[in-house]
DOSE-184228 format. One line per field, with one value per residue (C-alpha): z, x, y; chain; residue number from 0. Coordinates in Angstrom, 3 decimals, always signed. Example, Ala and Ser with C-alpha at 12.3 -4.5 7.8 and 13.67 -1.06 7.14 Angstrom:
2
z: [+7.800	+7.140]
x: [+12.300	+13.670]
y: [-4.500	-1.060]
chain: [A	A]
resi: [0	1]
This chain:
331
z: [-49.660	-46.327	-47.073	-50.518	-48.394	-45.842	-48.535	-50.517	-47.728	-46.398	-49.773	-50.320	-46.955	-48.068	-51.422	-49.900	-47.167	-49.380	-51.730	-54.864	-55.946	-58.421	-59.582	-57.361	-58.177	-58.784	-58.975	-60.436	-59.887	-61.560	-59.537	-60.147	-61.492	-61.999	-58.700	-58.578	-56.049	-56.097	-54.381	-55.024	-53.564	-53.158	-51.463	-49.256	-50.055	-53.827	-54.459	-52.511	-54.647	-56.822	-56.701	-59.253	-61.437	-62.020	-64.803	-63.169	-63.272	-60.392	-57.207	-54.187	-51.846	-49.376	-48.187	-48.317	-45.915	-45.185	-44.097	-43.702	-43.061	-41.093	-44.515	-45.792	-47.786	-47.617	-49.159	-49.705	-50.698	-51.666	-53.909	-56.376	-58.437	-62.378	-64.483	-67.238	-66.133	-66.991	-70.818	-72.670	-69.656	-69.237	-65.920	-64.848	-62.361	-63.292	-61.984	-62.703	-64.532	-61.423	-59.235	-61.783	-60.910	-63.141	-62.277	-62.639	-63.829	-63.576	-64.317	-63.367	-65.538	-64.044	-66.529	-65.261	-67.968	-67.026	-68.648	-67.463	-68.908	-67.256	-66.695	-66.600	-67.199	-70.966	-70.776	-67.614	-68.935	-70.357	-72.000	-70.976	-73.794	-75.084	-73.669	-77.885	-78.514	-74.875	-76.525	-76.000	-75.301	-72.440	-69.655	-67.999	-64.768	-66.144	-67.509	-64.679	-61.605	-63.888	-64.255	-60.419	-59.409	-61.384	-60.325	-56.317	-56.910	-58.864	-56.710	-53.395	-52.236	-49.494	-52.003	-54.514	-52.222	-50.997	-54.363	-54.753	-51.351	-52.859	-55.894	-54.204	-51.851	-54.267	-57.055	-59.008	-61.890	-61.316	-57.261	-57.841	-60.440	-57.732	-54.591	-56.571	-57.575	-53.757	-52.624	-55.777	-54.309	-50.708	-51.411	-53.805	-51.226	-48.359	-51.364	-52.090	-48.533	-47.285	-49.967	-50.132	-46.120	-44.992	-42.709	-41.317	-39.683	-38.064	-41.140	-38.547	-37.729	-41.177	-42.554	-39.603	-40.621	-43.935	-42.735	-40.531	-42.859	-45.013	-42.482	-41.427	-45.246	-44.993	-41.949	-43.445	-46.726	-44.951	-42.726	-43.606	-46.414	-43.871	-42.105	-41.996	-43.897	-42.186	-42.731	-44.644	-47.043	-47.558	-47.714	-49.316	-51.234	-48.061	-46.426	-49.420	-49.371	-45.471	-45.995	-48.920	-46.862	-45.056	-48.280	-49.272	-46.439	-47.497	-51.148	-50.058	-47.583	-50.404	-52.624	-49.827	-50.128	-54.104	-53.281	-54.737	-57.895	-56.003	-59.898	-61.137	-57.881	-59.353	-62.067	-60.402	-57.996	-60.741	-62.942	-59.934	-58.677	-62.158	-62.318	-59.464	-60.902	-63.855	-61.845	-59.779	-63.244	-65.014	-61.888	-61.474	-65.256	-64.829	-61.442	-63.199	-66.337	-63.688	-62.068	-66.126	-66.635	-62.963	-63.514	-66.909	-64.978	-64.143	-61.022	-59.330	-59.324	-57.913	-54.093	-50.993	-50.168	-53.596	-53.339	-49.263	-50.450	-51.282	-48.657	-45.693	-48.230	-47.758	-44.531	-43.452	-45.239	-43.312	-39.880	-40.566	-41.849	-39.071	-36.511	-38.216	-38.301	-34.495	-33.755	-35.584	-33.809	-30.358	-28.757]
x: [+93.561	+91.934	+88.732	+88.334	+88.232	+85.889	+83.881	+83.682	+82.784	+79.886	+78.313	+78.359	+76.754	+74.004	+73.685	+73.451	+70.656	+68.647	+68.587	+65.880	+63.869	+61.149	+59.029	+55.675	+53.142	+49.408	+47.029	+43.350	+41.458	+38.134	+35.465	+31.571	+29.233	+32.102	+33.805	+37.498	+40.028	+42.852	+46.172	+49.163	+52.282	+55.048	+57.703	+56.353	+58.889	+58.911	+55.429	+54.504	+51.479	+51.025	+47.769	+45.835	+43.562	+40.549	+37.693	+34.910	+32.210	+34.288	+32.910	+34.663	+32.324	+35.544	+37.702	+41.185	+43.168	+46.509	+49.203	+53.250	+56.754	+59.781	+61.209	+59.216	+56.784	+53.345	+50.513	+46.932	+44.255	+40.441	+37.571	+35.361	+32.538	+32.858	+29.998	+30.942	+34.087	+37.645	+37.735	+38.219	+38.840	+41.431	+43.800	+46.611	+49.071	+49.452	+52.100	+55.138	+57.647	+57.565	+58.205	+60.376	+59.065	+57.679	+54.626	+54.228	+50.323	+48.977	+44.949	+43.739	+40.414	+36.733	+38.467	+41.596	+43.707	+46.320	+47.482	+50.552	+52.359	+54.707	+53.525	+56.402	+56.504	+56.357	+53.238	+51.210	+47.942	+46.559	+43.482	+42.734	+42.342	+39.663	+40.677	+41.211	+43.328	+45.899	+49.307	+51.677	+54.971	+56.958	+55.477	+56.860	+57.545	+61.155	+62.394	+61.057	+62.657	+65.831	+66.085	+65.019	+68.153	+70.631	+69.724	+69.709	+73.277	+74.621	+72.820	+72.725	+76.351	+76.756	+77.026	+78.898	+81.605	+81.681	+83.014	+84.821	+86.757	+86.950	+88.436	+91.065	+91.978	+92.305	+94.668	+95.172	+92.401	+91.478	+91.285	+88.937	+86.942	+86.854	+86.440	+83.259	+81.618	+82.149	+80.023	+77.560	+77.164	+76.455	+74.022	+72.215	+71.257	+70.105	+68.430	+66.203	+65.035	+64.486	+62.725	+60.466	+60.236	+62.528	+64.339	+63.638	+66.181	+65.654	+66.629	+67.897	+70.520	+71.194	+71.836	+74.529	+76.153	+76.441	+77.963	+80.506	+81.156	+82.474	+84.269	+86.093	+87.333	+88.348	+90.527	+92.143	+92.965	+94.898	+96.947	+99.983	+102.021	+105.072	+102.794	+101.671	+98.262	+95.146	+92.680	+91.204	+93.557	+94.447	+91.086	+89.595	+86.757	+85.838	+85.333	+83.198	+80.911	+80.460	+79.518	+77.553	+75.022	+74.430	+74.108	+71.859	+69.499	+69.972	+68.914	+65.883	+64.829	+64.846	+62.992	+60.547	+59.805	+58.004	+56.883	+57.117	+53.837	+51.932	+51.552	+55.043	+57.607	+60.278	+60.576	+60.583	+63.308	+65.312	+65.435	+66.156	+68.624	+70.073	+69.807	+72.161	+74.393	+75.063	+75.482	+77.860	+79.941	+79.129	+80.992	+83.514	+84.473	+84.357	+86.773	+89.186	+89.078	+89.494	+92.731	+94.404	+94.138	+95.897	+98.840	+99.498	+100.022	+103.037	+105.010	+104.802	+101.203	+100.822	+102.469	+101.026	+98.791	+97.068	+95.996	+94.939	+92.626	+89.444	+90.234	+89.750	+86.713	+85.063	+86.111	+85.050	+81.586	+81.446	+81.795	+79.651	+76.692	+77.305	+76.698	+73.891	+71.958	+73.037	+71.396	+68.550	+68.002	+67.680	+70.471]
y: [-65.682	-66.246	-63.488	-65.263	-68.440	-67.090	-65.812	-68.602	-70.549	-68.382	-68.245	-72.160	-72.415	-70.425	-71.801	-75.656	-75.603	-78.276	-80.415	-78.925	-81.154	-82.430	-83.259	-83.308	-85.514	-85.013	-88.146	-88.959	-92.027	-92.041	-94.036	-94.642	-91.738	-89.661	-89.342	-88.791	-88.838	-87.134	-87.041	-84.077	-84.683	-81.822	-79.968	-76.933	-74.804	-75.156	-75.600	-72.218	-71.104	-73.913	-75.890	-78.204	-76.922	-79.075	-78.332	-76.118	-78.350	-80.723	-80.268	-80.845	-83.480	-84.539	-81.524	-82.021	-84.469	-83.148	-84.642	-83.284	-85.261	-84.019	-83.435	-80.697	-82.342	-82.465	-84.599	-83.858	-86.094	-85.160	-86.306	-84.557	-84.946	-84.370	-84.710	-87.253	-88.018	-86.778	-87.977	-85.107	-82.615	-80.555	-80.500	-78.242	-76.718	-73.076	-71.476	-73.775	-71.841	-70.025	-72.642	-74.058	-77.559	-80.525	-82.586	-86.064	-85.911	-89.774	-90.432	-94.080	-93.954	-95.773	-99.329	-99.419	-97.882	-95.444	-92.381	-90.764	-87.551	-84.664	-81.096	-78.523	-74.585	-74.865	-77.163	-77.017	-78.381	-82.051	-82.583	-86.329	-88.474	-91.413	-94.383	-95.882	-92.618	-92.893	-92.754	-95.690	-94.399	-95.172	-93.786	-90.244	-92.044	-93.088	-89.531	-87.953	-89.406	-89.903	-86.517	-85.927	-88.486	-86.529	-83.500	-84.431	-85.771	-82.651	-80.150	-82.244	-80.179	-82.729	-85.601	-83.507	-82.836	-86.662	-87.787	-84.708	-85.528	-89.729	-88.317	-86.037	-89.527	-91.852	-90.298	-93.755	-94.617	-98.091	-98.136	-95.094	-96.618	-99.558	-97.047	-94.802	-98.480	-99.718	-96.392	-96.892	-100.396	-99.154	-95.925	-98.625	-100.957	-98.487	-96.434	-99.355	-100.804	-97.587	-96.056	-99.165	-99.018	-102.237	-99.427	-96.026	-94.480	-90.680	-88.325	-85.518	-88.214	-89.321	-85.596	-85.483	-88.508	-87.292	-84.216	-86.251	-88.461	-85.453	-84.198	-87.561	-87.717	-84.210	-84.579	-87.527	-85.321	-82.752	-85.185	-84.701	-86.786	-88.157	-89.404	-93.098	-93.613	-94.288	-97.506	-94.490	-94.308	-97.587	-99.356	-96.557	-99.051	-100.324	-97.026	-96.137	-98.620	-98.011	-94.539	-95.488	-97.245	-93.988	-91.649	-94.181	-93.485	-89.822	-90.145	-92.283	-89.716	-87.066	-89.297	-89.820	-85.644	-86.523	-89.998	-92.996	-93.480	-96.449	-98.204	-98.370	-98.205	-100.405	-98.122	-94.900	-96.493	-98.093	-94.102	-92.262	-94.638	-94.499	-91.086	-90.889	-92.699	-90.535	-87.698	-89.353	-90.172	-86.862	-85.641	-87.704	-87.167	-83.751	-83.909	-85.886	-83.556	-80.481	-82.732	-83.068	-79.321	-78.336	-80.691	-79.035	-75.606	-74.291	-76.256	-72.900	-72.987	-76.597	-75.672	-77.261	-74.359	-74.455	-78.385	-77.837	-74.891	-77.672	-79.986	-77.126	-75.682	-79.345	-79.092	-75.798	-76.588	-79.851	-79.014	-76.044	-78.553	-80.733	-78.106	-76.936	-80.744	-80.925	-77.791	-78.898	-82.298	-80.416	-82.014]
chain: [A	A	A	A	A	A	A	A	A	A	A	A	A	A	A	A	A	A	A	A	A	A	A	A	A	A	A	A	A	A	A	A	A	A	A	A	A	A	A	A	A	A	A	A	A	A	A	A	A	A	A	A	A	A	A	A	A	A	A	A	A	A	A	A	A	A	A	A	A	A	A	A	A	A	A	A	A	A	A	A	A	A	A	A	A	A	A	A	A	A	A	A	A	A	A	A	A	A	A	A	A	A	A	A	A	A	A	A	A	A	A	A	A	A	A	A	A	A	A	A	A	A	A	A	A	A	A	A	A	A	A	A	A	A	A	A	A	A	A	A	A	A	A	A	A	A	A	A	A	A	A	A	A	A	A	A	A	A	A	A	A	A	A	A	A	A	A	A	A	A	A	A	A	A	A	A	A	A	A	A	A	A	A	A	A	A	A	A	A	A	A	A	A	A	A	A	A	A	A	A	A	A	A	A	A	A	A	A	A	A	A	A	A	A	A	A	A	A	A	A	A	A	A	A	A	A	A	A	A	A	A	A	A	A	A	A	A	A	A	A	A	A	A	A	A	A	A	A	A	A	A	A	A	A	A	A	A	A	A	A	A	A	A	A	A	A	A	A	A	A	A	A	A	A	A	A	A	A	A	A	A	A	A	A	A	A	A	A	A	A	A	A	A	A	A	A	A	A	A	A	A	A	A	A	A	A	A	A	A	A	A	A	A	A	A	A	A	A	A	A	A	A	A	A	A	A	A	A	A	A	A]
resi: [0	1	2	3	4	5	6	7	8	9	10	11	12	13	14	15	16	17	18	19	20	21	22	23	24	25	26	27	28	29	30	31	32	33	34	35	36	37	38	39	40	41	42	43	44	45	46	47	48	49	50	51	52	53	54	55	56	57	58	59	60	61	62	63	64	65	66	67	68	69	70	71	72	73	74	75	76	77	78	79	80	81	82	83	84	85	86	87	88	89	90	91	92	93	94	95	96	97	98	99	100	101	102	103	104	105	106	107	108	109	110	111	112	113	114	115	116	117	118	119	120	121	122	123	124	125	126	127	128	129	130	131	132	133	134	135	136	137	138	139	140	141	142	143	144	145	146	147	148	149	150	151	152	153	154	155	156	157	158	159	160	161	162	163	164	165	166	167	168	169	170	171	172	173	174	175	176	177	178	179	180	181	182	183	184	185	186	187	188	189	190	191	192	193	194	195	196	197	198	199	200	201	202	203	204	205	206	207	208	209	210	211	212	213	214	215	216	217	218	219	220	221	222	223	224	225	226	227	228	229	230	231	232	233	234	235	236	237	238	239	240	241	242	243	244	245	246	247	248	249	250	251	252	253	254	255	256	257	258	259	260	261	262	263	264	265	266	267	268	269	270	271	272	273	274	275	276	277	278	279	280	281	282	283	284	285	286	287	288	289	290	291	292	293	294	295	296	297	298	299	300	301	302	303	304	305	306	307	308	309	310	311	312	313	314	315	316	317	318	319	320	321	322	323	324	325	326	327	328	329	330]
């Protein structure tokens, strides 16, 4: 049992180094004579290789301006000349089934109308329609960074194993409906002013608080059952909504890797918030379903070891994640 562990453990360690995430962002905005400036926004690591495509006839007159977070982003910005504009042009970003990223693709014409649609491996080019022929649907913006806040919450392992350790804590229905809503309430708030820059807070030291925080719940799962619960346990909402301020910070600090689209900010923060959220229940539904289908096992198959088995795996994972975000803040 204890090589499976260490197994186990190793390989979630190497599977959770970072959060994936998408989708970047490339942006046009049509000025005088056909000049256009452009900005692309994207992760290093996932967008090795990947680079907009412009029509040949655009000709670069301002070289690129680079600039790169502590995160592992990085954002250029340029300007080129095209001949008669971008109506009826087409722009791309080979290489994305590759990457296996999306791209929000947003063109601000020379009038001021906007055209926005996604670019992902099944359709990495957009021809750039008459301004009398833009389609009116809802614009990508939503879907995208809905889909971006589900899938940081279901493939963000630190957050996954949060709710994981909240569901293992709280065993009643109602005070963990109450307990998940009190850390919904907490990441939502932190979420919001950071990611519209009302706080900034180091993100070496928010990863390790994470980590700790993890680590605290973990400890408190494997106290033993004689024993007389913690604050912990028995304000279990109130601890959530503590450490949901932090996560919040955490979410906002991956959302600060794509960016924000300058034009529509309150609905890229309201999906990806809300993308989060369903995660968080698609999880929590799935936990609980996970819970119904051990207790109908045989009582020889419920002992103590069995149940301690994923509170020392969130543990293990924890401390390991908290020395590593130590050792990366050069302590």
């Amino acid at each position: 049992m204890k090589r499976w562990l260490a197994l186990l453990v190793w390989l979630c360690c190497g599977a959770a180094q970072a959060h994936p995430l998408a989708p970047a962002l490339l942006q046009l905005r049509e000025g005088v004579e056909g000049r256009v400036e452009l900005l692309w926004r994207a992760s290093i690591l996932q967008a090795v290789g990947v680079e907009p495509q412009l029509p040949a006839d655009c000709v670069r007159v301002e070289e690129p301006r680079i600039d790169r977070d502590d995160r592992g982003a990085y954002t250029a910005r340029w300007a080129v000349q095209c001949p008669g504009g971008l109506t009826g042009r087409s722009l791309s970003v080979p290489q994305l089934e590759r990457a296996g990223i999306n791209v929000i693709l947003r063109v601000e014409r020379a009038d001021g109308s906007v055209v926005k649609t996604l670019l992902d491996g099944a359709r990495s080019s957009y021809t750039v329609p008459a301004p009398e022929a833009a389609p009116a649907a809802a614009p990508a913006v939503f879907p995208s960074y809905l889909h971006l806040g589900v899938e940081h919450l279901l493939f963000g392992f630190d957050h996954v194993l949060f709710v994981a350790a909240l569901v293992l804590l709280v065993r009643r229905l109602k005070p963990l409906l109450i307990t998940v809503t009190a850390f919904t309430l907490g990441h939502s708030v932190t979420l919001g002013l950071a990611a519209l820059g009302f706080v900034r807070v180091n993100p070496g030291l928010t990863e390790l608080g994470i980590a700790l925080s993890i680590l605290l719940l973990a400890c408190e799962l494997a106290r033993p059952s004689d024993r007389a619960p913690t604050l912990l346990a028995r304000r279990p909402a109130l601890m959530a909504v503590s450490f949901g301020l932090l996560h919040g910070l955490g979410f906002a600090g991956a959302l600060s890797e794509v960016g924000l689209p300058a034009q529509e900010i309150p609905l890229a923060l309201f999906a990806f918030n809300l993308g989060i959220e369903l995660g968080q229940i698609l999880l929590v539904v799935v936990l609980l379903a996970l819970g119904l289908a051990w207790r109908r096992l045989p009582a020889a198959a419920q002992g103590p070891l069995p149940r301690l088995v994923p509170v020392y795996l969130i543990g293990a994972l924890a401390a390991y994640w908290s020395l590593e975000r130590v050792s990366g803040l050069g302590l």
